[in-house]
C-alpha positions as CSV (number, residue, x, y, z in Angstrom):
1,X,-73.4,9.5,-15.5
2,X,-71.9,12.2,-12.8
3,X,-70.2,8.9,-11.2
4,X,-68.4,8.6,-15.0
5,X,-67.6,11.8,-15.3
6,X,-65.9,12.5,-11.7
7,X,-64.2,9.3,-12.7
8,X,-63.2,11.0,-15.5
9,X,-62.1,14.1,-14.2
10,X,-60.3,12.4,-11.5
11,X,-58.7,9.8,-14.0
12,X,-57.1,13.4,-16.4
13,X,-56.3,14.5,-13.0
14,X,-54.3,11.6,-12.3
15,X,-52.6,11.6,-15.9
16,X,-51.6,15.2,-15.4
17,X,-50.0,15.0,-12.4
18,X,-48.6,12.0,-13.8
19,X,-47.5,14.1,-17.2
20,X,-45.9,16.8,-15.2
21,X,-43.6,14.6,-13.0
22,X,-42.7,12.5,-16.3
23,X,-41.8,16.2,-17.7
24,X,-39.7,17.1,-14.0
25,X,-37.4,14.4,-14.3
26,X,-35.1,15.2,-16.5
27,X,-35.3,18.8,-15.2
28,X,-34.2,17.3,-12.2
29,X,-31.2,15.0,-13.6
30,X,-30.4,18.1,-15.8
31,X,-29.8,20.5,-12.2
32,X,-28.1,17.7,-11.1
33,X,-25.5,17.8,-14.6
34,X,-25.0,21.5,-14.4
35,X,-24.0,21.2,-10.5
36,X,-21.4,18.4,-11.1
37,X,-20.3,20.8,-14.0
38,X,-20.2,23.6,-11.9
39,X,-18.5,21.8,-9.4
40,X,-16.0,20.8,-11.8
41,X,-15.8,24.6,-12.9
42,X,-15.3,25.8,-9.7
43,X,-12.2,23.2,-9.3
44,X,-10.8,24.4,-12.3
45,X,-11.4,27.7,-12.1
46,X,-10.9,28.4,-8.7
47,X,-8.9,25.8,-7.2
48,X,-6.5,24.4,-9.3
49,X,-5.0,27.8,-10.7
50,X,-3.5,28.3,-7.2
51,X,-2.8,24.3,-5.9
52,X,-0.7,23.4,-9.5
53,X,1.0,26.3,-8.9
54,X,1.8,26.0,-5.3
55,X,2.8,21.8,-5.3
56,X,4.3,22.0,-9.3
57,X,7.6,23.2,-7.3
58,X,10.5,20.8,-6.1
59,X,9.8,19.8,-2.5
60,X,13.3,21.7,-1.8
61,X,15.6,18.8,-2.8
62,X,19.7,19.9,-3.0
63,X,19.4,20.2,-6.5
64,X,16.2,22.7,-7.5
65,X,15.3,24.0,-4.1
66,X,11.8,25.1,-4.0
67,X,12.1,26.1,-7.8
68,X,9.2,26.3,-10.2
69,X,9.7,22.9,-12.4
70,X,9.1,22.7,-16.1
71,X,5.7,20.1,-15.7
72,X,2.8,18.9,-16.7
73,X,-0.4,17.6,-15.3
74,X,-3.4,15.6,-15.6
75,X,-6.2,15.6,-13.4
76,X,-9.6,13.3,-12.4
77,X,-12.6,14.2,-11.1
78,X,-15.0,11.6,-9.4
79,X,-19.4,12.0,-10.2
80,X,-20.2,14.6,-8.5
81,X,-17.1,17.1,-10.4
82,X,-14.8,16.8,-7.4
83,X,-10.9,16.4,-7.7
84,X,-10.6,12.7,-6.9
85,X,-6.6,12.6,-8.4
86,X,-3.8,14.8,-9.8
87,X,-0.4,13.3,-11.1
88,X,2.4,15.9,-11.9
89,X,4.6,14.9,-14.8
90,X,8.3,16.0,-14.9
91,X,9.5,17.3,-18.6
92,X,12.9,16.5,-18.6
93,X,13.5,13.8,-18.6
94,X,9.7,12.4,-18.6
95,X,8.6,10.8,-15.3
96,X,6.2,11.3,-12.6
97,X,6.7,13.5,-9.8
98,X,3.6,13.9,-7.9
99,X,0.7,11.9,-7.3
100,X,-1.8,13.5,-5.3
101,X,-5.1,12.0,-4.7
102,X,-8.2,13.9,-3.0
103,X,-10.8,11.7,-0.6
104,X,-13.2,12.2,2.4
105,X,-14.8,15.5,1.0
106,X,-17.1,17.7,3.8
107,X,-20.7,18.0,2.2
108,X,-20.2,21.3,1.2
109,X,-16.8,20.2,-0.3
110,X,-15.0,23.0,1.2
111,X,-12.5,20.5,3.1
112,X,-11.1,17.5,2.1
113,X,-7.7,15.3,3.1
114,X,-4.8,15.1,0.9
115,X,-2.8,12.2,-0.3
116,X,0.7,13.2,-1.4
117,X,3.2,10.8,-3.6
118,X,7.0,12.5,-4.1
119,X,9.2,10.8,-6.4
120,X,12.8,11.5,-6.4
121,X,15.5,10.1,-8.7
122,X,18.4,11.4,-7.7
123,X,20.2,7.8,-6.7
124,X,19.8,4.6,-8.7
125,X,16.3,3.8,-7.5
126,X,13.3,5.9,-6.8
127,X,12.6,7.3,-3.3
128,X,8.9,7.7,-2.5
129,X,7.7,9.9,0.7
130,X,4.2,10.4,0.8
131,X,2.7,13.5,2.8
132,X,-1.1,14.1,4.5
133,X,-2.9,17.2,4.8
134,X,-5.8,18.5,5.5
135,X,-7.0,21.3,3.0
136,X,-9.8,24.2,3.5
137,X,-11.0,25.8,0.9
138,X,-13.0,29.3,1.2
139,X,-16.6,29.9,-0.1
140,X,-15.6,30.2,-4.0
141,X,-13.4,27.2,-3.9
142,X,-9.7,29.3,-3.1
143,X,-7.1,27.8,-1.3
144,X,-7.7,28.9,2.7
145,X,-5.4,26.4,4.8
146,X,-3.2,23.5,4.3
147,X,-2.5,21.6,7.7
148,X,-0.1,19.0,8.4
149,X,0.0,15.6,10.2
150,X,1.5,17.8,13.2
151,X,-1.1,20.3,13.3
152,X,1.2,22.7,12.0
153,X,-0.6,24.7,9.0
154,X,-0.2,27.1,6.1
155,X,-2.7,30.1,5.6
156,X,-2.7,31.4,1.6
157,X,-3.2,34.8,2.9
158,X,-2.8,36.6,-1.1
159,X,-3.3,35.6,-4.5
160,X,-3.0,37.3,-7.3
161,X,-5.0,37.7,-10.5
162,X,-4.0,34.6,-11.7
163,X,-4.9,33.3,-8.3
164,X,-1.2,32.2,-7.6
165,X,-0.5,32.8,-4.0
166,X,1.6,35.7,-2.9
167,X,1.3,35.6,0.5
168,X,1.5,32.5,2.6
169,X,1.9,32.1,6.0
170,X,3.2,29.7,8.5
171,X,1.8,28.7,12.0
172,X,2.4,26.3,14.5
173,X,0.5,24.0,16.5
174,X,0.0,26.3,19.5
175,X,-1.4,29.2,16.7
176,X,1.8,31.3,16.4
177,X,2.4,32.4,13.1
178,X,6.2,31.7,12.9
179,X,6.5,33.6,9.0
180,X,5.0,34.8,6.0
181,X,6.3,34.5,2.7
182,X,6.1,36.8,-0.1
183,X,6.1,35.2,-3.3
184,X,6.4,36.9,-7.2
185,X,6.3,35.7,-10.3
186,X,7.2,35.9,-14.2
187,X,4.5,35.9,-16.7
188,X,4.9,31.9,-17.0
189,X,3.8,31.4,-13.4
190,X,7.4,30.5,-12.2
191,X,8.0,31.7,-9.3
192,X,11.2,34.4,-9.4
193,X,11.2,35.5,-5.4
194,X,10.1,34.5,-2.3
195,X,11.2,36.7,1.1
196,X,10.2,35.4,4.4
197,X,9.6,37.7,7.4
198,X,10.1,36.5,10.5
199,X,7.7,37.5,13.2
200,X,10.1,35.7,16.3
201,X,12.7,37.7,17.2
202,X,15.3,34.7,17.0
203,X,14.6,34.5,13.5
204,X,16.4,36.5,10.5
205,X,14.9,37.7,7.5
206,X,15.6,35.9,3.8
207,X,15.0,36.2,0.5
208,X,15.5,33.5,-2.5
209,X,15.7,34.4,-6.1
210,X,15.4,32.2,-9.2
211,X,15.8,32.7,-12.8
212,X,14.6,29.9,-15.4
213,X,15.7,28.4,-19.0
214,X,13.5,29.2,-22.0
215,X,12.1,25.4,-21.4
216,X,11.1,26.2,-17.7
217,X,13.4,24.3,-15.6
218,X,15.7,26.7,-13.3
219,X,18.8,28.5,-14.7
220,X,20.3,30.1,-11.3
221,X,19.4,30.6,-7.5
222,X,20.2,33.1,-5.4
223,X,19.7,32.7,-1.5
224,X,20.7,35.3,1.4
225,X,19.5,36.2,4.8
226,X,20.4,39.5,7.2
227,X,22.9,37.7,8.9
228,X,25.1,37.8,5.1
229,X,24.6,33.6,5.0
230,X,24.5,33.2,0.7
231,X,23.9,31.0,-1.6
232,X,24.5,31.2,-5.5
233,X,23.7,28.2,-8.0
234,X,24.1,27.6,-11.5
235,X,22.8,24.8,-13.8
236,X,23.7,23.3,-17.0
237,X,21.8,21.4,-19.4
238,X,22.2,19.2,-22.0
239,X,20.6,19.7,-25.4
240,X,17.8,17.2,-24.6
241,X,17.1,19.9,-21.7
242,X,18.4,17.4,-18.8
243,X,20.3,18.3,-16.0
244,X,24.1,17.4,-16.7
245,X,25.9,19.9,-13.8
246,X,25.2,22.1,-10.8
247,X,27.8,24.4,-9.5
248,X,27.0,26.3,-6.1
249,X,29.8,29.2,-4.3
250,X,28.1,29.9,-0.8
251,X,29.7,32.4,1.9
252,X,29.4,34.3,5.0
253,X,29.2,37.6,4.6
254,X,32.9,38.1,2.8
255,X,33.8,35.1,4.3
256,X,34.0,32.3,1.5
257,X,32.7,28.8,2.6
258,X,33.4,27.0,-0.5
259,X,31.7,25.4,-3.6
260,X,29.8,22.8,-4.5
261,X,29.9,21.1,-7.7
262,X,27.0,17.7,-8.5
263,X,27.0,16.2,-11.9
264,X,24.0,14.4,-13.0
265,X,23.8,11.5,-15.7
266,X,21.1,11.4,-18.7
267,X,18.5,10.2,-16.2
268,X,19.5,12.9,-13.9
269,X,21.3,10.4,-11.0
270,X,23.7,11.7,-9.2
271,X,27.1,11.2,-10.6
272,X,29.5,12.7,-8.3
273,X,28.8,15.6,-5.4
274,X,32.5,17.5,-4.5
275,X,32.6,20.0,-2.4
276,X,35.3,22.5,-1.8
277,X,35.6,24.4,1.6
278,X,37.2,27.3,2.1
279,X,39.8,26.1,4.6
280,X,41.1,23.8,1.4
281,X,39.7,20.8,2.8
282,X,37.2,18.6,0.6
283,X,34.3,16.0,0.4
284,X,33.8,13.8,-2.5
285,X,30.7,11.6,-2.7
286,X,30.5,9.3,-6.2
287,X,27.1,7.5,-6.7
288,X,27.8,4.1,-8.0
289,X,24.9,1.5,-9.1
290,X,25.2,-0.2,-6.1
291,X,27.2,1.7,-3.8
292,X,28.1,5.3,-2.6
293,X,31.3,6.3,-1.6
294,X,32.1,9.3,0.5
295,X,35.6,10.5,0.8
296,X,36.9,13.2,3.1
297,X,40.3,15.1,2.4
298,X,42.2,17.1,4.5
299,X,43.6,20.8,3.5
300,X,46.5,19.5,2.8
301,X,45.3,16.8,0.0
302,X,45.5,13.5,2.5
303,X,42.8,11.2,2.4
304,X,41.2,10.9,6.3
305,X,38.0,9.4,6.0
306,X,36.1,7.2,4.1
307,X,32.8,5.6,4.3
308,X,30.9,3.0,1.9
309,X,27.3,2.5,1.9
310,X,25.2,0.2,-0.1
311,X,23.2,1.6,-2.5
312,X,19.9,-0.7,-3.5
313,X,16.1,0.1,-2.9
314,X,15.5,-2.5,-0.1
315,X,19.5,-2.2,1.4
316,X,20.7,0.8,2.0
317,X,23.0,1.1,4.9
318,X,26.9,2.1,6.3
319,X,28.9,-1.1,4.6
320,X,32.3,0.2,5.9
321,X,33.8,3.1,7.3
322,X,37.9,3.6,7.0
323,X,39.8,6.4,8.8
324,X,43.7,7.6,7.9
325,X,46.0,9.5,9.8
326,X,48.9,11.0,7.5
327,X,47.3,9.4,4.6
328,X,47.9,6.3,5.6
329,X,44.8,3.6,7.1
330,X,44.3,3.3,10.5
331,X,41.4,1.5,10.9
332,X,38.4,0.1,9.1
333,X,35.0,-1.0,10.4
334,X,32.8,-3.4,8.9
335,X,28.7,-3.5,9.5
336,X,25.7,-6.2,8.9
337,X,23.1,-5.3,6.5
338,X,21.2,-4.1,9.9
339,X,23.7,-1.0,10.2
340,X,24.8,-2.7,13.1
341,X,29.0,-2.9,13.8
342,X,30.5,-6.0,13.1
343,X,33.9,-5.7,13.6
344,X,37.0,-3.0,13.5
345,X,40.4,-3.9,12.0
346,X,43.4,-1.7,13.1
347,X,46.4,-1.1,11.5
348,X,49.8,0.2,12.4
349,X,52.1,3.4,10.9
350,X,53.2,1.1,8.2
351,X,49.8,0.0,7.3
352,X,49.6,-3.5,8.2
353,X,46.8,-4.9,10.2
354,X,47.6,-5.0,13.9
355,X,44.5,-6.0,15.4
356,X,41.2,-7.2,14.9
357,X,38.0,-6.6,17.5
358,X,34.5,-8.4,17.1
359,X,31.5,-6.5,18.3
């Protein structure tokens, strides 16, 4: 009878034990749900506040020059509430910018490597770069360092209540910190200045300013350093809010270096780039489907130089280069799809061809 009852005993024991586990388990896959989510909080919270607001700018093409861009985005987050991938949509017209994916987390996830893709659409196929960083983060899940393939790396030194940062610097390989830029903003998150101070001697002081549309793309730029080097930009937009015309004025101190003038077509290619220099002389690029022609003018209107290049995704290269003198052609070169020169025509003061020399 005891021998039963121990049995017993031991058996309720068993089934307790048993009953309490069963009850632990989802307990368990619960803590397990609320870290992912606070993971994912933390990302969102934390994180991404500062990181949209720092990569959502142009990568400092000609035409929007480290501006704030009128975007949007959409992010994924892998199991465990980590960023796994963020794409950056351009507005106007609609297209990707950005794709930035996120991989090879550290187990406390506070550093991680970066995969950026940068579209650009300015000629009459996309360019894609891609970029790799390293990225810190601190404790609460704030930018700390971004550091490139070179060892070069960017400390966000300031954020601000919105957690965009306001103080980043710049430091090379060797741990020098070369700058620190000063960064403010307008109550959309656009950035309106920046001002760089240099901590080498060799380097001058300069501030950018930017003012935007009421649809978020820029409206003007403003660039000067202490040396009196500026920089002033204006766009134009269509109705549809694409870019249809840029016109820049840029000096030296009271000095006038000219202005430049790019028109854009609905997709926002390139149409035409002129550009005026202060001496009277002139460049004139025009962006055809397959080709782009640069022409060079003297002061006093005469054509002196022109060069052709083929304009296709997988063959871009110097087709043919042509030089005047007086206006009138004095030679042309021709080159193989490999950039390499083929062969030079000459011609003499009347413009006939005199002589021909193979490469």
């Amino acid at each position: 009878m005891r021998r039963h009852i121990l049995i017993g005993v031991f058996v309720c024991f068993i089934l307790t034990n048993c009953s309490k586990d069963n009850k632990e388990l989802p307990g368990s896959g619960q803590e397990e749900s609320n870290l992912v989510l606070s993971t994912k909080e933390l990302f969102q919270t934390s994180f991404l506040p500062t990181f949209t607001n720092y990569f959502g700018r142009d990568i400092g093409t000609h035409t929007y020059r480290g501006a704030s861009l009128a975007v949007d985005w959409k992010h994924e987050y892998d199991e465990k509430g980590r960023l796994a991938k963020s794409v950056m949509y351009e507005k106007y017209p609609s297209r990707v910018l950005k794709e930035i994916s996120f991989s090879d987390y550290s187990a406390d996830d506070l550093s991680m490597k970066v995969k950026i893709k940068i579209f650009t659409y300015f000629l009459s196929f996309p360019l894609v770069d891609e970029k790799f960083y390293a990225l810190e983060l601190n404790d609460d899940f704030s930018l700390k360092k971004l550091t490139d393939e070179d060892g070069s790396y960017r400390t966000f030194d300031e954020l601000n209540s919105q957690n965009f940062v306001t103080k980043l610097g710049y430091v090379v390989p060797d741990g020098v910190k070369l700058w620190t830029t000063n960064y403010a903003y307008d109550e959309k998150g656009n950035v309106t200045k920046y001002t760089s101070d240099y901590h080498q001697y060799y380097m001058t002081n300069a501030s950018v300013d930017y003012t935007y549309t009421d649809f978020g793309d820029p409206k003007s730029y403003y660039f000067q350093n202490e040396e009196g080097l500026f920089s002033k930009v204006e766009y134009f937009y269509r109705e549809d809010n694409t870019l249809e015309k840029l016109e820049e004025e840029f000096k030296d101190g009271e000095e006038s270096f000219g202005t430049k003038i790019y028109t854009y077509d609905l997709n926002e290619k390139y149409l035409t780039r002129i550009t005026n220099f202060g001496d009277g002389s002139k460049n004139v690029i025009n962006y055809n489907e397959n080709e782009i022609i640069i022409e060079d003018f003297e002061a006093n209107g005469l054509l002196s130089k022109v060069d052709i290049y083929k304009n296709q995704e997988e063959n871009y290269f110097l087709r043919m280069h042509k030089e005047y003198l007086n206006g009138s052609i004095h030679l042309i070169q021709y080159f193989t799809s490999n950039g390499d020169l083929d062969y030079t025509e000459y011609y003499d003061e009347n413009g006939n061809l005199a002589e021909t020399v193979y490469e």
